[in-house]
C-alpha positions as CSV (number, residue, x, y, z in Angstrom):
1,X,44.5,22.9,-60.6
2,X,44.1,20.0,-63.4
3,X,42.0,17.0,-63.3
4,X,44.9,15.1,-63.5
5,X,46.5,16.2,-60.2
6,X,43.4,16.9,-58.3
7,X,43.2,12.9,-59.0
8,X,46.6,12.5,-57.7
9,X,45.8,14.2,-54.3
10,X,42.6,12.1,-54.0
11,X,43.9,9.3,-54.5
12,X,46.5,9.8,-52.0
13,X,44.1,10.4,-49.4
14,X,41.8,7.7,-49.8
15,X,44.6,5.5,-50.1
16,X,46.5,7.4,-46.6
17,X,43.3,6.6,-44.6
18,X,42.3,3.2,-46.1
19,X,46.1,1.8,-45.3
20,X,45.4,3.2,-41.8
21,X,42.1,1.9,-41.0
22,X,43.7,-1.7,-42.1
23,X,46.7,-1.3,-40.3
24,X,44.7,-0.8,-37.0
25,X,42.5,-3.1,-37.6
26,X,44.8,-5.7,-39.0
27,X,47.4,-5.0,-35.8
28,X,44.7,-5.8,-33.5
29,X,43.8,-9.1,-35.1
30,X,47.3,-10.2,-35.8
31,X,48.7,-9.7,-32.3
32,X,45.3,-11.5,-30.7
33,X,45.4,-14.5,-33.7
34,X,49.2,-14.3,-32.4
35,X,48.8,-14.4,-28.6
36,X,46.4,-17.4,-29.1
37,X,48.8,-19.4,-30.9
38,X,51.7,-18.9,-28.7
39,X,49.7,-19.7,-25.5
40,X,48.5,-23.4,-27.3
41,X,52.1,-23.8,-28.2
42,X,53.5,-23.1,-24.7
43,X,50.6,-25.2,-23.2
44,X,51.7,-28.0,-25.4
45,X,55.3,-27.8,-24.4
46,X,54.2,-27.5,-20.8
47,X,51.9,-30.8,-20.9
48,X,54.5,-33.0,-22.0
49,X,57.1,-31.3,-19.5
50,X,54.2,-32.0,-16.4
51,X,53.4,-35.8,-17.6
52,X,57.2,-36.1,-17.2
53,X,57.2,-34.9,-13.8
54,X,54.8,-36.9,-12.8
55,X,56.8,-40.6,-13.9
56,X,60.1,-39.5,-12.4
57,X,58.2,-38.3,-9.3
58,X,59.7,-34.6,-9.3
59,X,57.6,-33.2,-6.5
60,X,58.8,-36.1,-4.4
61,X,62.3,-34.5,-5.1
62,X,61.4,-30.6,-4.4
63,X,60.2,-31.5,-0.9
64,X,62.8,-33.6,0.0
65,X,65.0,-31.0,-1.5
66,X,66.7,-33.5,-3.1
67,X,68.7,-34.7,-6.4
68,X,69.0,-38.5,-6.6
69,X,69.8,-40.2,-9.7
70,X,66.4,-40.1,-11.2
71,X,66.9,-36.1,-11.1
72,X,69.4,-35.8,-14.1
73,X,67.3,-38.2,-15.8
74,X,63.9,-36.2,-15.7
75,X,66.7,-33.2,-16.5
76,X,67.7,-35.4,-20.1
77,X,64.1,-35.6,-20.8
78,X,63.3,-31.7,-20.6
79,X,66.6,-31.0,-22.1
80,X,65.0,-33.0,-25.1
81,X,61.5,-31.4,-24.8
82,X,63.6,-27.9,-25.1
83,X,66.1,-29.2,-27.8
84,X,62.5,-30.0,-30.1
85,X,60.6,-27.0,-29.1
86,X,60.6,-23.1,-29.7
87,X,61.0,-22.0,-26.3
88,X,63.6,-19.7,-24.7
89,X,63.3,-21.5,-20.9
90,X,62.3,-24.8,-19.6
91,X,62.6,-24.7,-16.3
92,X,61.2,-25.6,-12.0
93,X,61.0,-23.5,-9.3
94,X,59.1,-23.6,-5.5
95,X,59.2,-21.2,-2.7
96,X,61.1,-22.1,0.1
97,X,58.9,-20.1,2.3
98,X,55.3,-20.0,0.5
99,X,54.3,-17.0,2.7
100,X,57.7,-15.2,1.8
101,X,57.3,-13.7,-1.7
102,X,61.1,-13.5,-2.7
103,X,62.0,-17.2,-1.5
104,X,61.9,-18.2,-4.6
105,X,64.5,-21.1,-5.8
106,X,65.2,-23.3,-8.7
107,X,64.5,-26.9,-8.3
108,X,65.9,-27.9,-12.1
109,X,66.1,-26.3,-15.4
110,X,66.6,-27.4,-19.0
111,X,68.7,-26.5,-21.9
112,X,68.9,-27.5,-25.7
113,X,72.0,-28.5,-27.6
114,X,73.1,-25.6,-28.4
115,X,73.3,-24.2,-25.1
116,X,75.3,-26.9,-24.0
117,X,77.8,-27.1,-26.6
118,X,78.9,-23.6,-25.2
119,X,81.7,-25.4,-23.4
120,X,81.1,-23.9,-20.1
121,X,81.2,-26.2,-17.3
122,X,77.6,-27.7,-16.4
123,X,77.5,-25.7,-13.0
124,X,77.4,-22.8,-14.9
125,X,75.0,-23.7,-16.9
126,X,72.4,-26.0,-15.0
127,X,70.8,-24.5,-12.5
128,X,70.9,-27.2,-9.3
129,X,68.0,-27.7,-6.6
130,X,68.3,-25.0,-4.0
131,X,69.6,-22.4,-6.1
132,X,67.9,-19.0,-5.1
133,X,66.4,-17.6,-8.2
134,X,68.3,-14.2,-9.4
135,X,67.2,-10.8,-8.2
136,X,64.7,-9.0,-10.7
137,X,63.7,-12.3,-12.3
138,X,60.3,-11.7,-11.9
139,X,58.4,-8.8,-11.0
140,X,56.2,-8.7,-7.9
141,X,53.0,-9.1,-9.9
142,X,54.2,-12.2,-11.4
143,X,55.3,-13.6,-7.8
144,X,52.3,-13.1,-6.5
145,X,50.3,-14.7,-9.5
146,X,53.2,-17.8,-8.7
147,X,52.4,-18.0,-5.0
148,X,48.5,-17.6,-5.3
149,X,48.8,-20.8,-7.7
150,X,50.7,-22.9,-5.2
151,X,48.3,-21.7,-2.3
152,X,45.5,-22.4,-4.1
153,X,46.7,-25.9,-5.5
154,X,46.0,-25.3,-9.0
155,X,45.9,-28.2,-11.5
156,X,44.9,-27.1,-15.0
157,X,47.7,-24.8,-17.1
158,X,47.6,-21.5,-16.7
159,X,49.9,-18.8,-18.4
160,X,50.5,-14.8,-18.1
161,X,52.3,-11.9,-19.6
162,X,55.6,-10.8,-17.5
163,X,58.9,-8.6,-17.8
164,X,61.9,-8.5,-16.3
165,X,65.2,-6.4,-16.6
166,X,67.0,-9.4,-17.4
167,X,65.0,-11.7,-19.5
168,X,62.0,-8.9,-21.3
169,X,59.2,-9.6,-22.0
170,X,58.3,-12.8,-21.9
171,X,55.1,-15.4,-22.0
172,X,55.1,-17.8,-19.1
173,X,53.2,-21.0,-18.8
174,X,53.4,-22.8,-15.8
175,X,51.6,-25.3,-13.6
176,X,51.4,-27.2,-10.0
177,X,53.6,-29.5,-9.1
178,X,52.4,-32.3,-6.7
179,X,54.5,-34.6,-4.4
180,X,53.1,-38.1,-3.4
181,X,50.9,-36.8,-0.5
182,X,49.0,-34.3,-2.4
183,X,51.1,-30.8,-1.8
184,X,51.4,-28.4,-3.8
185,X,55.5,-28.3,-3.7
186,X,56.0,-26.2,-7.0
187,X,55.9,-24.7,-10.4
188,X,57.1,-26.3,-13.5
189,X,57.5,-23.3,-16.2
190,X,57.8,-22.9,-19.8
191,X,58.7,-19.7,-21.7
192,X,59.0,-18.1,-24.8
193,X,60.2,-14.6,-25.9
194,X,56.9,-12.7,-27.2
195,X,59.6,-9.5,-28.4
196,X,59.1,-11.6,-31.6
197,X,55.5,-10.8,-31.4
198,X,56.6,-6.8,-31.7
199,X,59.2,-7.6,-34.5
200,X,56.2,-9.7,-36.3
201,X,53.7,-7.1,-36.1
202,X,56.4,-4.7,-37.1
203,X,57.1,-6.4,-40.1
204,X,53.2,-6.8,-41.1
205,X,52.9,-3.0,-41.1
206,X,55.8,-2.2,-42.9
207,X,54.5,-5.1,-45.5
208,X,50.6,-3.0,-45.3
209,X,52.9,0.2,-45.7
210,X,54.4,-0.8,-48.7
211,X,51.4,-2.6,-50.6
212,X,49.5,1.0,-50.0
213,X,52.6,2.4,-51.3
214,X,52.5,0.6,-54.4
215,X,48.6,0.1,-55.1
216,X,48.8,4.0,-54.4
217,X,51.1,4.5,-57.5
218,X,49.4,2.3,-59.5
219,X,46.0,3.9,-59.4
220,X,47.4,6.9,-59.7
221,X,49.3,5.9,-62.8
222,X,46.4,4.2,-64.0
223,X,44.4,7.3,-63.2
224,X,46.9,9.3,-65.5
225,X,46.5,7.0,-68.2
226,X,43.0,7.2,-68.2
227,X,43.1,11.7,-68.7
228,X,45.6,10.7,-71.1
229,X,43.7,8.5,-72.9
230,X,40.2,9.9,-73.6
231,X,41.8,13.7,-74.1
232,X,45.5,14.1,-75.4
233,X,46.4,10.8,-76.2
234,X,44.2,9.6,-78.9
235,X,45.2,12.6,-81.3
236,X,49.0,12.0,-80.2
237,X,48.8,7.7,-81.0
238,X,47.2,8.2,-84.2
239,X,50.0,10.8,-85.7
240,X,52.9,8.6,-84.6
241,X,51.5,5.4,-85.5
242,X,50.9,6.8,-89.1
243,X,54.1,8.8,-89.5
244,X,56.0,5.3,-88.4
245,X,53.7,2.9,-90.9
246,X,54.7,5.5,-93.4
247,X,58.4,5.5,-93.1
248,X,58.4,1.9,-93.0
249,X,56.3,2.1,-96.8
250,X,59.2,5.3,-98.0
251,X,61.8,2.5,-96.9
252,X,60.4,0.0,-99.2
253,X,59.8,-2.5,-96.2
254,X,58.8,-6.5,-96.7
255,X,55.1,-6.6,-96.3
256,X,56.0,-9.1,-93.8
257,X,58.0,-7.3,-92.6
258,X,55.4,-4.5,-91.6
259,X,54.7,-3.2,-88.4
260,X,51.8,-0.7,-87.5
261,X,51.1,0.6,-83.7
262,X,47.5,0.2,-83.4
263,X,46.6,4.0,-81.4
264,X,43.5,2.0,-79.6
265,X,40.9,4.9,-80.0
266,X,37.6,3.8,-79.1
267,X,36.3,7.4,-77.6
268,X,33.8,7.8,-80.6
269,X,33.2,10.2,-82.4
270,X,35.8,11.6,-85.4
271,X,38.6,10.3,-83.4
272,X,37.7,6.5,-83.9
273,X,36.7,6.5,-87.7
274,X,40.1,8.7,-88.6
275,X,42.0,5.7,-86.7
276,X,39.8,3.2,-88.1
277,X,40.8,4.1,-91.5
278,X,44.7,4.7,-90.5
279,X,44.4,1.2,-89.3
280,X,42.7,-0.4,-92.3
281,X,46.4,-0.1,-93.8
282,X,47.7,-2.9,-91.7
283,X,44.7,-5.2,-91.3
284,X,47.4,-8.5,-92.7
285,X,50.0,-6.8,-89.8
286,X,46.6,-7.1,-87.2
287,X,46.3,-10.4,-87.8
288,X,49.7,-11.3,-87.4
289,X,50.1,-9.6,-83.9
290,X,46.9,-11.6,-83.3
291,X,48.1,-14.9,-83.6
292,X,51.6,-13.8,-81.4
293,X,49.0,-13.1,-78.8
294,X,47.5,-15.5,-79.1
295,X,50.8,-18.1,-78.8
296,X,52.1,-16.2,-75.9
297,X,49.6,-16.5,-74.1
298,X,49.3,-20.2,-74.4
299,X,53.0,-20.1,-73.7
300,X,51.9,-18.3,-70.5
301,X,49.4,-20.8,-69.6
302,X,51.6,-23.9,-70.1
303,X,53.9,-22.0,-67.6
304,X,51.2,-21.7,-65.0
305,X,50.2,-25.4,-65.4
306,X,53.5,-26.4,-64.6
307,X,54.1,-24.1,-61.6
308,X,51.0,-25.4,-60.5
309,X,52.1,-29.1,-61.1
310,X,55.2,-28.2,-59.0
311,X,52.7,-26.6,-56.3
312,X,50.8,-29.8,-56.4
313,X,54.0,-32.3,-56.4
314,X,55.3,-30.6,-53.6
315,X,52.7,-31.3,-51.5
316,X,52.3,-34.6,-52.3
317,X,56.0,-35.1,-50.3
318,X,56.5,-34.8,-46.3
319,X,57.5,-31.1,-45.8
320,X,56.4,-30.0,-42.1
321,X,59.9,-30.8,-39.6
322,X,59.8,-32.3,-37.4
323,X,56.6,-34.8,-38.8
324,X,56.3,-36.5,-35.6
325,X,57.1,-33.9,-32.9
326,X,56.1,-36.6,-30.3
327,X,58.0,-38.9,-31.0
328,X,61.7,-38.3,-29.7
329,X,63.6,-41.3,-30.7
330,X,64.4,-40.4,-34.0
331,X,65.1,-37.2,-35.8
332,X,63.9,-37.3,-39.4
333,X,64.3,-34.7,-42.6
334,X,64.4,-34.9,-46.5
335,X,64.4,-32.6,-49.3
336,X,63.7,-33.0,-52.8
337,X,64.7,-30.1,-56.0
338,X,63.5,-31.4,-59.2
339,X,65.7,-30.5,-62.2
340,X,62.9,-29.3,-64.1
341,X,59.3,-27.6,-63.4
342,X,58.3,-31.0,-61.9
343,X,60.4,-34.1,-61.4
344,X,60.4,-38.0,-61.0
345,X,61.8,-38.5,-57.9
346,X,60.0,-38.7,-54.6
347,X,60.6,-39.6,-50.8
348,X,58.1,-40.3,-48.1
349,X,58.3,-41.4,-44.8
350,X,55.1,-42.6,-42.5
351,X,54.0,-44.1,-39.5
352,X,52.8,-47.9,-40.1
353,X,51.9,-48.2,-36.5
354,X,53.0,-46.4,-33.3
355,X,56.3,-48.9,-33.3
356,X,56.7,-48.8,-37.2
357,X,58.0,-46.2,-39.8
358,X,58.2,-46.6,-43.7
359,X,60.8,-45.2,-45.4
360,X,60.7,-44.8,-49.1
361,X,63.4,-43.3,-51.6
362,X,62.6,-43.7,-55.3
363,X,63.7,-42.3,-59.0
364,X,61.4,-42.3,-61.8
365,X,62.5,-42.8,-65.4
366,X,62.1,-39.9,-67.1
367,X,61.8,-36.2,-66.6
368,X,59.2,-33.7,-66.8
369,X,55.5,-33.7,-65.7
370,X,55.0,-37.6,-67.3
371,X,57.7,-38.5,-64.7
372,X,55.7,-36.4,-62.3
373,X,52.7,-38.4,-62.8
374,X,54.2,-42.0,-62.5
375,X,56.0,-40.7,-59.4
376,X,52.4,-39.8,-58.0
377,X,51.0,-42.8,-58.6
378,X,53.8,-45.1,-57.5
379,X,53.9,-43.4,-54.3
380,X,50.2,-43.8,-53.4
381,X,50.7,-47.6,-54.3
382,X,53.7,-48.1,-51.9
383,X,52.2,-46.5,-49.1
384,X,48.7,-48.0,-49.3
385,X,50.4,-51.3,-49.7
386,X,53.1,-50.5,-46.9
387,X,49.7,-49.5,-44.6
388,X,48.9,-52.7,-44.9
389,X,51.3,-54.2,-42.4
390,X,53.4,-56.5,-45.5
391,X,56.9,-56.7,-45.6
392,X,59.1,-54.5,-47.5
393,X,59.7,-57.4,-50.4
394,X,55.6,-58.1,-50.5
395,X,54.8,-54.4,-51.0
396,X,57.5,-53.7,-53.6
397,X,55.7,-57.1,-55.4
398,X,52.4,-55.6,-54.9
399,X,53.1,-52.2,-56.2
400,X,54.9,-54.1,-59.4
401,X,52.4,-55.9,-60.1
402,X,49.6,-53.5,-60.3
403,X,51.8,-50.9,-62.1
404,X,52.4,-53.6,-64.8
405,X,48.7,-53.7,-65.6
406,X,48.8,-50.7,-67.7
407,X,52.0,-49.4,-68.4
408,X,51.9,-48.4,-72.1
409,X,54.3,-45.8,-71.4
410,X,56.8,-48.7,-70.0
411,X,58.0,-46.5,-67.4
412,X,60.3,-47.7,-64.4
413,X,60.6,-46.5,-61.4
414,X,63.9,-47.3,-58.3
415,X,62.8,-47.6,-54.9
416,X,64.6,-48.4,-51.8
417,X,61.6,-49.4,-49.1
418,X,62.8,-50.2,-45.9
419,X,60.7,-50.4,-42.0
420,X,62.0,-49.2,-38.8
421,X,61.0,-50.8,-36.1
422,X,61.7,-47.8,-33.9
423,X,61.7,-49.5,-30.4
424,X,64.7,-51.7,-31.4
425,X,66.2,-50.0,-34.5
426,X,65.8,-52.6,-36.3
427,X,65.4,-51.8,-40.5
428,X,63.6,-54.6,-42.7
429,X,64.4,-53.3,-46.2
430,X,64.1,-54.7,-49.9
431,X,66.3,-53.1,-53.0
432,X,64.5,-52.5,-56.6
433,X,67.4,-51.8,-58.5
434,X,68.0,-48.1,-56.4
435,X,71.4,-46.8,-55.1
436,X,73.5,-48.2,-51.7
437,X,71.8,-46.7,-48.8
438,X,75.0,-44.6,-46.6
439,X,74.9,-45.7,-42.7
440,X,77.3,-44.2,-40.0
441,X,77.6,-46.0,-37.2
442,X,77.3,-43.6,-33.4
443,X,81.6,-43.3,-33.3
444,X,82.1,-44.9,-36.7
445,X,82.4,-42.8,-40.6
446,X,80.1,-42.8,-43.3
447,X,79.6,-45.8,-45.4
448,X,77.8,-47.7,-48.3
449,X,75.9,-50.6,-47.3
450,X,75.9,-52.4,-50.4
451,X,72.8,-54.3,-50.5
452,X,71.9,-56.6,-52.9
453,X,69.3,-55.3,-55.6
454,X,66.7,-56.7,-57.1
455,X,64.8,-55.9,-60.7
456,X,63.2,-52.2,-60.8
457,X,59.4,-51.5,-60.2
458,X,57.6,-51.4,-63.6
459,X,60.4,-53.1,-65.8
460,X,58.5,-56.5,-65.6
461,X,55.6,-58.4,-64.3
462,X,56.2,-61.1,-62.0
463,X,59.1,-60.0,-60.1
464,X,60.2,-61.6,-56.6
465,X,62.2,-59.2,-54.4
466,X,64.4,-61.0,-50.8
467,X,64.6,-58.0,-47.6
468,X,67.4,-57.6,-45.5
469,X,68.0,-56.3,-42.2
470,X,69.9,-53.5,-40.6
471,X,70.0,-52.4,-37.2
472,X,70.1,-48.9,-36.1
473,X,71.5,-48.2,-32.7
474,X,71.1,-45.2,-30.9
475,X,73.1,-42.4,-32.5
476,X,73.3,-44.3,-35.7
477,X,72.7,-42.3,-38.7
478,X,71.0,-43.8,-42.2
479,X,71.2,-41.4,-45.3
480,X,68.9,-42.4,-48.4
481,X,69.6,-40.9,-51.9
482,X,68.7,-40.5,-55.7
483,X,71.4,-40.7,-58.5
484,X,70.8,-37.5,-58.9
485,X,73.3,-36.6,-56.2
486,X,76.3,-38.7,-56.7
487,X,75.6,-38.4,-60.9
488,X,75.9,-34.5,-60.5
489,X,77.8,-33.3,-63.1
490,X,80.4,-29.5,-63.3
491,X,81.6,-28.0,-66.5
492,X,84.4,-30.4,-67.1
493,X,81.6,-33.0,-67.5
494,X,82.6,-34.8,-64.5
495,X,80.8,-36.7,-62.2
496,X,80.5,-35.6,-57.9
497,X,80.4,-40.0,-57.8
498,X,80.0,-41.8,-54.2
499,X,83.7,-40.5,-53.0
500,X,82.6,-36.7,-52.9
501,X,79.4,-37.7,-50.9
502,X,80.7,-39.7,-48.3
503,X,83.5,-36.8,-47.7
504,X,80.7,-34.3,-47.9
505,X,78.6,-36.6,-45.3
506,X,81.9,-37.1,-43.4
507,X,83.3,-33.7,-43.4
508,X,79.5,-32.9,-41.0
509,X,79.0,-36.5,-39.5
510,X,77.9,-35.1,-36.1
511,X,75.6,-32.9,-37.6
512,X,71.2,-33.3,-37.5
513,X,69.7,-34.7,-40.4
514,X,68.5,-31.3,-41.2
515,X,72.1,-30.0,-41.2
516,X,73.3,-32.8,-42.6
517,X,71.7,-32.8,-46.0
518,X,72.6,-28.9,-46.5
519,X,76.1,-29.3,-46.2
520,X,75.5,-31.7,-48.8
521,X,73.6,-30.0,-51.2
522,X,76.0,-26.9,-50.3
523,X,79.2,-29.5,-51.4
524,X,77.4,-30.8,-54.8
525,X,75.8,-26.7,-55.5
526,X,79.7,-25.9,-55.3
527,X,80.7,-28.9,-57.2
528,X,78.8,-28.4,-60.2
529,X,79.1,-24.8,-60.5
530,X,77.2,-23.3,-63.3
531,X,76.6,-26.4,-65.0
532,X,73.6,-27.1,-65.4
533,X,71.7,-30.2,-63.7
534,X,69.6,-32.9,-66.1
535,X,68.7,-34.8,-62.7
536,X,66.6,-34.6,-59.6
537,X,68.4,-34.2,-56.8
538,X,66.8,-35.9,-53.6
539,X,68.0,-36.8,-49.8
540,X,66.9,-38.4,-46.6
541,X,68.6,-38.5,-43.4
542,X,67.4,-40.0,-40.3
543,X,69.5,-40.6,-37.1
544,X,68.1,-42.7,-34.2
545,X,68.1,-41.2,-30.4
């Protein structure tokens, strides 16, 4: 047997039990770090699902058995909790008998948007106060666990692992639910599908698999190489790169033109001073493949500066949805693709107070990482100057002012800066010289709201900007852009404009923010074609509830 393969089968086995000690290991850790984070989540979900119990007096309702009008209104408030959570089932239940383990019954239930846009009626889909829970729900264990809780008037969150026929495996949180004299009268529950857990773990060992896989080629290739270059391959380098050097002299090849394939001996010995003196023919050809190493890989690191300033950019922006995932009277989202590595235009959106929210949309002059910087830099003025409770008009001042101090560059940056005031809807906004905000009224169409614009941030010192108002009622939906959109251009050279976007907006009007601004980047992606883009292209959307 040669060295080479006896290195091959070595390899292979270190590598076979290495991948399976990690696996085991890893599956263990994963699944536990995995477990952990869906039990927080579910208690989470479960918290604010008890706190609104408690206001609309739910335990009241499950021991007088009944559904007055405050019922579907606690119902609205879980369907919410579900529409904004990850959970398969939001739901109530008590024992009619608390000594009979299979009285169990539904006192309410919750479903998300999606569920009830099935178009079945509601009595199919609710389930009412008094309706017995289906046969094989639950398994006996989990009962039992149920009715000890009740019996025992828990009052802390408490969760366990249970299957059934119908619904799997599944993690259930639940906790007591009280009336006003103190009795335990129930459970509110909350769970999620933990079958993703298997599919997870699943995919983690097919992903350890195939790094083993490939690490396990490479060191055997690399192994290879190594037999191949101390023994066979030295002798093998040396004639080819001198029979090629040669032809290239019988052809009566430019010196410039010259190429010589270095055979890299450094074994020692006769070996190394034969191809030292082969290569002593091309020394000027050397140096030449020095310097093009040289430039490519500064070309290289430029390339990973920029994907770093991308990296870094992106951060810089919003990009965990839902932000706020307490608050439920709005529903918020925004993207942002540059047109190159990094671009100029940004978006932010931030809480001012717990009854305020800034929302910013700006462009940049300029491309490229100096746009990159000034887009940095402006944003961390607006917001600091936004934090400090000022009016739309006095920050965009503000924020002029100082970038005017010392801006050689005499860059400019658009901003539209407007402040909810989220318990009323009302918008105080002010204009510097950035497109028409779009609004759609709850039954209404998308529309521009052509506001009047004032002098852009950076073109001069001194400038005075005027807000405005809007108000936002519930369903109402504001949508906040950079030219970049309606200036997207296809191969005829021809602009998507205004027109496109409000059809685009229009043609998805009942849509989530989320939803919304993918149909619309889908609508200009289809416009433009292969043409390329010279601008950023950046959209938010936020819809009141």
């Amino acid at each position: 047997m040669s060295i080479k393969t006896k290195t091959v089968i070595a390899t292979i086995l270190f590598m076979s039990i290495l991948t399976a000690a990690i696996a085991v290991i890893g599956y263990k850790l994963y699944h536990d770090s995995l477990m952990r984070n869906y039990i927080t989540y579910t208690d989470t979900v479960l918290e604010y699902s008890y706190r609104s119990s408690v206001r609309h007096s739910f335990g009241d309702m499950i021991a007088d058995r009944e559904m007055p009008p405050d019922y579907e209104v606690f119902r609205e408030e879980l369907n919410q909790i579900k529409d904004s959570s990850d959970i398969e089932y939001l739901y109530a239940i008590y024992f009619e008998d608390i000594d009979e383990l299979h009285s169990l019954h539904y006192a309410i239930n919750a479903k998300n948007q999606k569920e009830l846009s099935s178009g079945k009626p509601l009595s199919e889909i609710y389930s009412y106060m008094g309706k017995p829970c289906e046969e094989g729900s639950f398994e006996d264990d989990t009962l039992k666990t149920l009715q000890q809780a009740v019996k025992n008037r828990n009052t802390e969150n408490a969760s366990l692992e249970g299957y059934s026929d119908e619904y799997g495996h599944m993690l259930n949180g639940y906790r007591v639910i009280y009336d006003s004299n103190d009795n335990a009268v129930g459970l509110i529950c909350v769970e999620i599908d933990i079958n993703r857990i298997n599919a997870e773990i699943h995919k983690y060992l097919l992903t350890v698999i195939l790094i083993a896989v490939i690490l396990t080629t490479v060191i055997i290739l690399l192994s290879t190489l190594n037999t191949r270059y101390y023994l066979i391959g030295p002798i093998v380098r040396i004639t080819k790169s001198s029979d090629l050097f040669l032809k290239q002299l019988q052809d009566n090849t430019d010196p410039d033109m010259l190429e010589y394939e270095d055979a890299h001996v450094n074994t020692g010995g006769e070996l190394s001073l034969l191809a030292i003196n082969v290569k002593s023919l091309a020394d000027g050809v050397a140096s030449y493949m020095t310097n093009l190493r040289a430039v490519t890989a500064e070309k290289e690191r430029i390339g990973t500066e920029l994907e770093l300033a991308k990296k870094i950019q992106a951060s810089m922006l919003p990009n965990i949805f839902p932000p706020f995932p307490e608050r439920t009277e709005f529903d918020i989202y925004a993207t942002m693709t540059p047109a190159k590595e990094v671009g100029g235009d940004f978006y932010d959106f931030f809480l001012i107070d717990d009854n305020h929210l800034g929302l910013v949309m700006a462009d940049v002059s300029g491309k490229g990482v100096p746009a990159a910087l000034f887009m940095m830099a402006s944003k961390i003025l607006l917001k600091n100057y936004a934090m400090t409770g000022s009016s739309p008009s006095k920050v965009l001042e503000q924020t002029n002012a100082q970038i005017c101090k010392n801006n050689e560059q005499e860059m400019f940056v658009t901003v539209w800066f407007g402040i909810l005031e989220i318990s009323t809807g009302r918008i105080t906004a002010a204009n510097a010289g950035h497109e028409y905000p779009i609004i759609k009224k709850t039954d209404g169409d998308f529309e521009l709201f052509k506001d009047k614009h004032g002098f852009v941030v950076g073109g001069m010192d001194g400038m005075k900007y005027k807000d405005y108002e809007l108000i936002l009622e519930k369903g109402d939906v504001l949508f906040l852009y950079t030219d970049g959109v309606a200036e997207a251009t296809n191969v005829k050279n021809e602009l998507f404009g205004t027109d496109r976007l409000l059809t685009a907006l229009n043609n998805s009007k009942t849509a989530d923010p989320k939803v919304l601004l993918e149909n619309v980047k889908s609508a200009v992606d289809e416009f433009a074609g292969e043409a390329e883009q010279f601008d950023d292209l950046t959209m938010l959307g936020i819809i009141l509830k």
